[in-house]
C-alpha positions in Angstrom: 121.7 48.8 93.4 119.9 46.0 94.8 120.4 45.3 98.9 120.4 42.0 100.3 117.0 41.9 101.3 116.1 42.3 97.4 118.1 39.3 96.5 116.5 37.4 99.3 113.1 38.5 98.7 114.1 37.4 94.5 114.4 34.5 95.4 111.1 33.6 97.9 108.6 31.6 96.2 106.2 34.4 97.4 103.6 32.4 98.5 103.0 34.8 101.3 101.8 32.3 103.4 103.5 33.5 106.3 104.8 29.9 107.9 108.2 31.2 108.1 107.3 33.6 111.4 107.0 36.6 109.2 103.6 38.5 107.6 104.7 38.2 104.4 107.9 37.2 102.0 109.5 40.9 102.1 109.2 40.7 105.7 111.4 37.4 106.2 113.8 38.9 103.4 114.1 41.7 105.2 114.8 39.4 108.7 116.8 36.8 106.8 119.0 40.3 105.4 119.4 41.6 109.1 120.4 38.0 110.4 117.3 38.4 112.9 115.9 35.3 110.5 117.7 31.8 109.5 117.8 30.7 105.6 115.7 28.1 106.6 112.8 28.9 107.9 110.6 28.7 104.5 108.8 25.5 103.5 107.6 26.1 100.3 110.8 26.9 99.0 111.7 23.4 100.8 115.7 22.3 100.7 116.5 24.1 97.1 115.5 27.2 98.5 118.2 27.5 101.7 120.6 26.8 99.1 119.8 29.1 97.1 119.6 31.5 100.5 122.8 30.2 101.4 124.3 31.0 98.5 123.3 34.6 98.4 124.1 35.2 101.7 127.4 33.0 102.3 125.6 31.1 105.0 125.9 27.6 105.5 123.2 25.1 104.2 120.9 24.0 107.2 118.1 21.4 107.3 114.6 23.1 106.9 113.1 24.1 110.3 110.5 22.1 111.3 108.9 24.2 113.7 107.9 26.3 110.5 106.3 23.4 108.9 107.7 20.4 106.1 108.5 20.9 102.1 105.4 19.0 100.4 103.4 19.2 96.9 101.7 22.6 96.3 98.3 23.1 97.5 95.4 23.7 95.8 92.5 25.5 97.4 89.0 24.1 96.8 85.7 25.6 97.9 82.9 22.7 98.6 80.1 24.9 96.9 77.4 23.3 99.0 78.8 24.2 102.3 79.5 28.1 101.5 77.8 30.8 103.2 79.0 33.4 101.3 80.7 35.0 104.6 83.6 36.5 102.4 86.3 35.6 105.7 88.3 33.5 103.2 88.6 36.2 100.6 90.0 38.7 102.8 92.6 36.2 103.8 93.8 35.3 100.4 97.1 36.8 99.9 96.6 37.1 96.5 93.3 37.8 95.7 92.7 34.4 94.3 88.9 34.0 95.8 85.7 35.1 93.7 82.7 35.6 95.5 80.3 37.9 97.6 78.1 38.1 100.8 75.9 35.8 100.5 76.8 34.2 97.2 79.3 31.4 96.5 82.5 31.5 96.8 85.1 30.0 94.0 89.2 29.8 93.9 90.8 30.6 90.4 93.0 28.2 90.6 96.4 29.0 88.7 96.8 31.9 90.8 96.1 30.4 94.3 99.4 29.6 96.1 98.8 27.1 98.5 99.3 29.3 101.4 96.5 27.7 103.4 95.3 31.6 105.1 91.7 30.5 103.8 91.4 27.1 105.5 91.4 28.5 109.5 89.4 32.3 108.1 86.1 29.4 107.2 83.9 29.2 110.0 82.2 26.3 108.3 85.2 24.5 107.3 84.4 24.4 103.6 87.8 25.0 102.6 90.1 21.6 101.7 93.8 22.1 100.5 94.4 19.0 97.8 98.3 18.4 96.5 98.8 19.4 92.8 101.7 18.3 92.6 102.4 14.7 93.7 105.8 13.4 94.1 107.0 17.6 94.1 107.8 19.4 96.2 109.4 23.0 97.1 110.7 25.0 94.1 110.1 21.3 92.0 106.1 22.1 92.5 106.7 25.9 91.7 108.0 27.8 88.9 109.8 31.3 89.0 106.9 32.8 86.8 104.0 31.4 89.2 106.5 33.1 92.1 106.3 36.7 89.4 103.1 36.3 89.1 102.0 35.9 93.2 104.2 38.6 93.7 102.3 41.3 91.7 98.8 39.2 92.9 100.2 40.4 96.6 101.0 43.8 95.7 98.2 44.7 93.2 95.8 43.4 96.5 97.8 45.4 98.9 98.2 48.6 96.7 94.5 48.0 96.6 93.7 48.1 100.6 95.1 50.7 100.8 93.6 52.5 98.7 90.3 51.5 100.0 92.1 52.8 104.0 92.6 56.1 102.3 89.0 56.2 100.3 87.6 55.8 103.7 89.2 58.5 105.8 88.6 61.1 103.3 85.4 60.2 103.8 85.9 60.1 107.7 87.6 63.3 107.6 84.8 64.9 105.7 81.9 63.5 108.2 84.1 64.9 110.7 84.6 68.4 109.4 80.9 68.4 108.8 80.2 67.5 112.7 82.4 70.3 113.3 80.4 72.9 111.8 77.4 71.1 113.2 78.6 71.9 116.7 79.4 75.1 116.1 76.6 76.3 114.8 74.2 74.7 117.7 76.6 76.0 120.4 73.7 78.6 121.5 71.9 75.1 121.9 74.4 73.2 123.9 75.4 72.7 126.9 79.2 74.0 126.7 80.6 71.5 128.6 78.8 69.0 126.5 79.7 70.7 123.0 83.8 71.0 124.5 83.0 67.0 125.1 81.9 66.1 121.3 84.1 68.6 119.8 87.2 66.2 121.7 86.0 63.0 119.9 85.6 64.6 116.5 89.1 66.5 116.8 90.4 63.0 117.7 89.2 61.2 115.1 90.5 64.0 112.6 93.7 62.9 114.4 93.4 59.4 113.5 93.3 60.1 110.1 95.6 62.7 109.7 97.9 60.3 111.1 97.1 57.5 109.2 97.8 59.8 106.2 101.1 60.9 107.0 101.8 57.2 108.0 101.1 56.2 104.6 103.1 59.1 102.9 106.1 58.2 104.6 108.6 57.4 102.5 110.0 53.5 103.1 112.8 53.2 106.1 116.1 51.6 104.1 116.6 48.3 104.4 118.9 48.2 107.7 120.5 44.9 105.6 124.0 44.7 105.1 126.0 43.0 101.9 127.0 39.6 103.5 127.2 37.3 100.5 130.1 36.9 98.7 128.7 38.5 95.4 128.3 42.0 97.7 132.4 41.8 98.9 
């Protein structure tokens, strides 16, 4: 049965852009679920989104909060071509994987899939990055449709599904080097001064450590939401 924290996060315009306090859209659900965030503390989903926050959680309709930004047109990410230096900070920002490019090469945003979310603009140390409205005189969930929210949502996932695989490509490799300095050491003990060899053999046991930890980290299974029903659908 779906918590709380699902129906919130169902209906987020997942733009993951993070203005609402929160590192991405599951995280504010998960807050807004608790009662540790308010309904109205997401911009892009502007004024029909509290109420449709209010209404699954039986909390009162509030004005959007300011301090988190104002509900406007969706942006549109555009790369000036002749100012790119190929640094590859703003794809590693996008949310969504939405930025083509490599070292050295230009950089280009496909745009359907690009959210607005603005990460890009502050990643570009040359300021090549403009966000132009797509959507004049719409705003909030006017300027954004419930398949372009589907459709950032799996962009999001697929991306972080794919860090971490890349995390866990990496300290296999890690562990291996390490295992492999570990024999090293061993068999040039005759060699070594023992105080030395007890010295190296500390850093490569740590960094075993690391990853072993990172492993089981990532093995975990998910903590349950710590939500409770409050709207009056869960009653």
């Amino acid at each position: 049965m779906p918590t709380l924290a699902d129906t919130v996060d169902a209906l987020l315009p997942q733009t993951q852009c993070t203005r609402c306090g929160y590192p991405d859209c599951r995280a504010y659900a998960e807050a807004v679920a608790s009662g540790a965030a308010g309904i109205n503390q997401c911009p892009p989903g502007g004024a029909e989104g509290i109420v449709r926050l209010a209404r699954a959680t039986g909390r009162p309709v509030l004005p959007l909060d300011a301090t988190h930004g104002v509900e406007g047109p969706r942006l549109l990410a555009v790369i000036d071509e002749t100012w790119c230096i190929g640094c590859t900070l703003c794809i590693k920002a996008c949310p969504v994987d939405c930025i083509l490019g490599a070292s050295k090469q230009m950089h280009t945003v496909i745009e359907p899939d690009c959210t607005g979310c603005e990460l890009c603009v502050p990643a570009c140390p040359v300021d090549c990055i403009a966000m132009i409205p797509v959507t004049p005189g719409r705003s909030g969930w006017a300027a954004w449709s419930s398949d372009q929210s589907s459709r950032a949502r799996e962009q999001y996932e697929f991306r972080r599904m794919r860090l971490q695989r890349a995390q866990s490509d990496n300290d296999e490799r890690l562990a291996r080097k390490a295992a492999e300095k570990l024999a090293d050491l061993a068999a040039a003990s005759r060699h070594t001064d023992p105080a030395v060899l007890d010295s190296k053999r500390a850093v490569v046991e740590a960094a075993l450590a690391r990853v072993r930890a990172r492993r089981e980290a990532a093995s975990a299974p998910a903590e349950p939401s710590a939500s409770t029903p409050e709207g009056p659908e869960h009653r």
